[in-house]
C-alpha positions in Angstrom: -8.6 -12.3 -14.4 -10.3 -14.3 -11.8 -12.3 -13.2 -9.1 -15.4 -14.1 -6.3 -12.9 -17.0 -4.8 -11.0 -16.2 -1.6 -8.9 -19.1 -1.8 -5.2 -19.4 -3.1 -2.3 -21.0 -3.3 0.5 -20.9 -0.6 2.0 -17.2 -0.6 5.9 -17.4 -0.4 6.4 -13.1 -1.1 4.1 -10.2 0.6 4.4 -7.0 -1.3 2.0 -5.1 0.1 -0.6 -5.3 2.8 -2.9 -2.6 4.0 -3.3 -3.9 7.4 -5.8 -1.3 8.7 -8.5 -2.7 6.1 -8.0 -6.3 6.6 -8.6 -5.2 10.6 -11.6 -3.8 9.9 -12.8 -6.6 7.7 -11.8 -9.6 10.5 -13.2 -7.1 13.1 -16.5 -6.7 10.7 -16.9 -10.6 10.7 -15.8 -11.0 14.2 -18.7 -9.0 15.8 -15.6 -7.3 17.6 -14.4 -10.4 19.2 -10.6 -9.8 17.6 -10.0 -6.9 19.7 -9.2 -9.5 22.9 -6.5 -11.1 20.8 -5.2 -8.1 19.5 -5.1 -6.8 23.6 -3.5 -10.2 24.3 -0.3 -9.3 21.4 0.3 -6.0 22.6 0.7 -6.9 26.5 2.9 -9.8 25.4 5.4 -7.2 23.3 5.2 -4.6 26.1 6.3 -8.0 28.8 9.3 -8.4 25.7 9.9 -4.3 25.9 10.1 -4.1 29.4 12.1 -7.4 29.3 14.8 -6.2 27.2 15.3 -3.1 28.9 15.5 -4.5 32.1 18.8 -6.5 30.5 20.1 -3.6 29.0 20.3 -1.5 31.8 21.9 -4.5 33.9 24.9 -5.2 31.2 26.3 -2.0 32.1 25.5 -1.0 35.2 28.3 -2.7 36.4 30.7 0.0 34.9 31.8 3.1 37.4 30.8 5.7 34.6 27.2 4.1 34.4 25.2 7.0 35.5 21.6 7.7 35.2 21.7 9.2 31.8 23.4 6.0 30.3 20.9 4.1 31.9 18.1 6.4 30.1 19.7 6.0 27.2 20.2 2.3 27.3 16.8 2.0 28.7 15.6 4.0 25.4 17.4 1.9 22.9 15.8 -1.1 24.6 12.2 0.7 24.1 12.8 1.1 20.7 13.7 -2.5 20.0 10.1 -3.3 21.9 8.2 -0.8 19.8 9.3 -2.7 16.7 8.8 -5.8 18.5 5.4 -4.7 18.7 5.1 -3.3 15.6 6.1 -6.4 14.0 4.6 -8.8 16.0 1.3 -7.1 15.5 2.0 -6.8 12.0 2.9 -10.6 11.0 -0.5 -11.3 13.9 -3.4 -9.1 11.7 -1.3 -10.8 8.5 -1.9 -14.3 9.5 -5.2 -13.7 10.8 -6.2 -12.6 7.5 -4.9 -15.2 5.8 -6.5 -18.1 7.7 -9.5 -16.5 7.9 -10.4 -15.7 4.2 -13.1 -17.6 3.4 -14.9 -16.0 6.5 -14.6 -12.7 5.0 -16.5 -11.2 2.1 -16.5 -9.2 -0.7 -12.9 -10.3 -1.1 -11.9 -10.7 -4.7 -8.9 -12.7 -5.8 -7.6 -11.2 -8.9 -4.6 -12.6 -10.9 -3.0 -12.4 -14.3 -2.8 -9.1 -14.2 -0.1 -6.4 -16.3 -0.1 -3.8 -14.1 0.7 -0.1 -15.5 0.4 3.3 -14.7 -0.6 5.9 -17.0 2.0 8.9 -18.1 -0.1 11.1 -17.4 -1.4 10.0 -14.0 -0.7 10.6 -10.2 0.7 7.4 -9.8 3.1 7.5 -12.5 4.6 11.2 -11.0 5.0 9.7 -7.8 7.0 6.7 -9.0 10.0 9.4 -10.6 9.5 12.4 -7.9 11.9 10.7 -5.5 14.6 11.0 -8.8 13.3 14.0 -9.8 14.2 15.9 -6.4 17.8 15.1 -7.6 17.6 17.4 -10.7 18.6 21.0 -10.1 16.7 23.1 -13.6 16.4 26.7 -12.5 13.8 27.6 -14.8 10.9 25.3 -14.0 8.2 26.8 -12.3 8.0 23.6 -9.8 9.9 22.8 -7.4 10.9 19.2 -7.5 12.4 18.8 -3.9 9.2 19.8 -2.8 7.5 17.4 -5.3 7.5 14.5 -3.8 5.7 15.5 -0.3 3.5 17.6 -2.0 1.7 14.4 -3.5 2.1 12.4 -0.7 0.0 14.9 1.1 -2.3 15.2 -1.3 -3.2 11.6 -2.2 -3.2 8.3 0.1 -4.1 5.5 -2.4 -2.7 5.6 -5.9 -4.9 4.3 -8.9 -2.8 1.9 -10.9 -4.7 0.2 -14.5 -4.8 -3.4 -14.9 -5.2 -5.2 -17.8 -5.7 -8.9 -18.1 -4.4 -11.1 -21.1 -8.0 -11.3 -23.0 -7.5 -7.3 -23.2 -10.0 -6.7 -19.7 -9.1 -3.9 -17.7 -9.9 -2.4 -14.2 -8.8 -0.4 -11.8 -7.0 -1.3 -8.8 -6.0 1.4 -6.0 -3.3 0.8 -3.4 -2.7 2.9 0.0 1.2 4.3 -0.4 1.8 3.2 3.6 1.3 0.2 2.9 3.9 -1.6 0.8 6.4 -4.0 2.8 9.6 -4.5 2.4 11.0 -1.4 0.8 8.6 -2.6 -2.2 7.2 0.5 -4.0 4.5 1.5 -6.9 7.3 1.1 -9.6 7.5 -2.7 -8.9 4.4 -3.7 -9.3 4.9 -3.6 -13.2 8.0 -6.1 -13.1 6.3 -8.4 -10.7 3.8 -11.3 -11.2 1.4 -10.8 -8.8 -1.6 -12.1 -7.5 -4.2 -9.2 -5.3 -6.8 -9.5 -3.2 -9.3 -6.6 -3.8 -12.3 -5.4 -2.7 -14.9 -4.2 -5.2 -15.5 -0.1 -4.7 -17.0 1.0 -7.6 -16.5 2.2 -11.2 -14.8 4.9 -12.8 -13.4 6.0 -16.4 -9.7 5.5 -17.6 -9.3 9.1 -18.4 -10.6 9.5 -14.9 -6.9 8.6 -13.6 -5.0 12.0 -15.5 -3.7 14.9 -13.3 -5.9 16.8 -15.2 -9.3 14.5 -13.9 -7.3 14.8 -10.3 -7.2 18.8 -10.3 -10.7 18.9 -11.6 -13.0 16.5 -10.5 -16.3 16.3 -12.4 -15.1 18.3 -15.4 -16.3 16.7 -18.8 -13.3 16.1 -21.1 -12.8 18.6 -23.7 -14.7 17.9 -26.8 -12.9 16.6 -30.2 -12.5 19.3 -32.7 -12.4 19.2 -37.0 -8.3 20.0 -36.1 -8.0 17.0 -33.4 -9.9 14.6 -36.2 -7.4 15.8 -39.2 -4.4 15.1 -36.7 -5.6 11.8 -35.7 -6.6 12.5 -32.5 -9.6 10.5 -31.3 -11.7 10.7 -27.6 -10.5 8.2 -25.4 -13.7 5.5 -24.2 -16.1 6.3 -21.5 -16.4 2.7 -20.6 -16.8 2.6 -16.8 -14.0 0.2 -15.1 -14.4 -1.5 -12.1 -12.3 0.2 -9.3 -10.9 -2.1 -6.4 -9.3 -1.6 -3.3 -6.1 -3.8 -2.8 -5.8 -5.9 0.4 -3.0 -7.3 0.0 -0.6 -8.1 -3.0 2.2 -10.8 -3.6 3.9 -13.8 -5.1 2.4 -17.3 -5.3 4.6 -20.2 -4.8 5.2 -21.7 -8.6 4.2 -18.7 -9.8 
């Protein structure tokens, strides 16, 4: 694990990216002065927006059925192909902003050699299988798996994954659900090798990432009995792990 060094290699794969954060940070060490480029983007897309539906509606308006609701409706099409214009535009703009501007921006940790896991037992690790789950029709649970799914993704926005480095060093490292790119998901972080940038948010316990920690913050964990000794069972460590926000996350070229 390495980390307090902004700088890294060329990046040829983004995973994930939480965009609002890494606004906030160029914003933070901008004094403000990114919101004028930002303003710049957007009334360039909506120029492209209204560009393209201009041409839509004169391809057809040429055709003696062209009425006003086939305009709308091409004019609509045309606005949808301008939002995502300036979705993505904005997107790839607060991307490579980021990027350039690393060294200008602190508290950024780069963190690599990671083995990223979640626990069986965790949040995380329910939300990767819900979406399969929903699939499964068993009468007698007392859950309803269809319902699964959006239950958790109302009820949690970042997902704590553990991360463990190759000398046996673990931490913590949180990712916000809207944020993955390219259809990438919490399930393939594990089969990846990744490199994150992370910012530093405090410190917490392993055994602080179970449902059961989740449903009842602030409990202490039940104490070990004479039975749970005889069976082998033995308290999990308190040790406090570092708990980091991720930035961004992908693949380095010769990685």
């Amino acid at each position: 694990m390495t980390s307090g060094d902004a700088t890294q290699p060329w990046l040829i794969k983004i995973v994930y990216f939480d965009e609002e954060s890494a606004s906030d940070l160029m914003d933070i060490a901008a004094g403000g002065r990114e919101t004028s480029s930002k303003e710049l983007t957007k009334e360039r897309a909506a120029e492209v927006e209204a560009e393209a539906r201009a041409k839509a509606a004169a391809k057809f308006n040429w055709l003696p059925f062209f009425g006003g609701s086939a305009e709308a409706s091409a004019a609509a099409s045309a606005s949808a192909v301008g939002r995502n214009i300036l979705n993505k535009t904005l997107s790839n703009t607060i991307l490579t902003d980021y990027l350039s501007k690393l060294d200008e921006l602190k508290g950024i940790e780069r963190l690599d050699g990671l083995t990223v896991t979640a626990r069986s037992d965790s949040a995380a690790y329910m939300k990767m299988y819900t979406p399969y789950l929903a699939m499964l029709k068993i009468d007698e649970l007392p859950v309803n798996l269809a319902e699964l799914d959006t239950a958790l993704t109302s009820a949690k926005g970042y997902y704590e994954l553990l991360a463990q480095s190759v000398d046996g060093a673990k931490c913590i490292l949180r990712f916000n659900f809207e944020a993955f790119r390219n259809n990438y998901g919490l399930v393939d972080l594990g089969r990846m090798q990744l490199v994150f940038h992370g910012i530093r948010v405090g410190r917490a316990a392993e055994n602080s990432l179970t449902m059961e920690a989740e449903m009842a913050p602030g409990r202490e964990p039940m104490p070990v009995t004479g039975l749970d000794v005889l069976d082998g069972v033995s308290p999990e460590p308190s040790t406090l792990l570092d708990v980091y926000d991720i930035i961004l996350a992908g693949v380095e070229y010769g990685e």
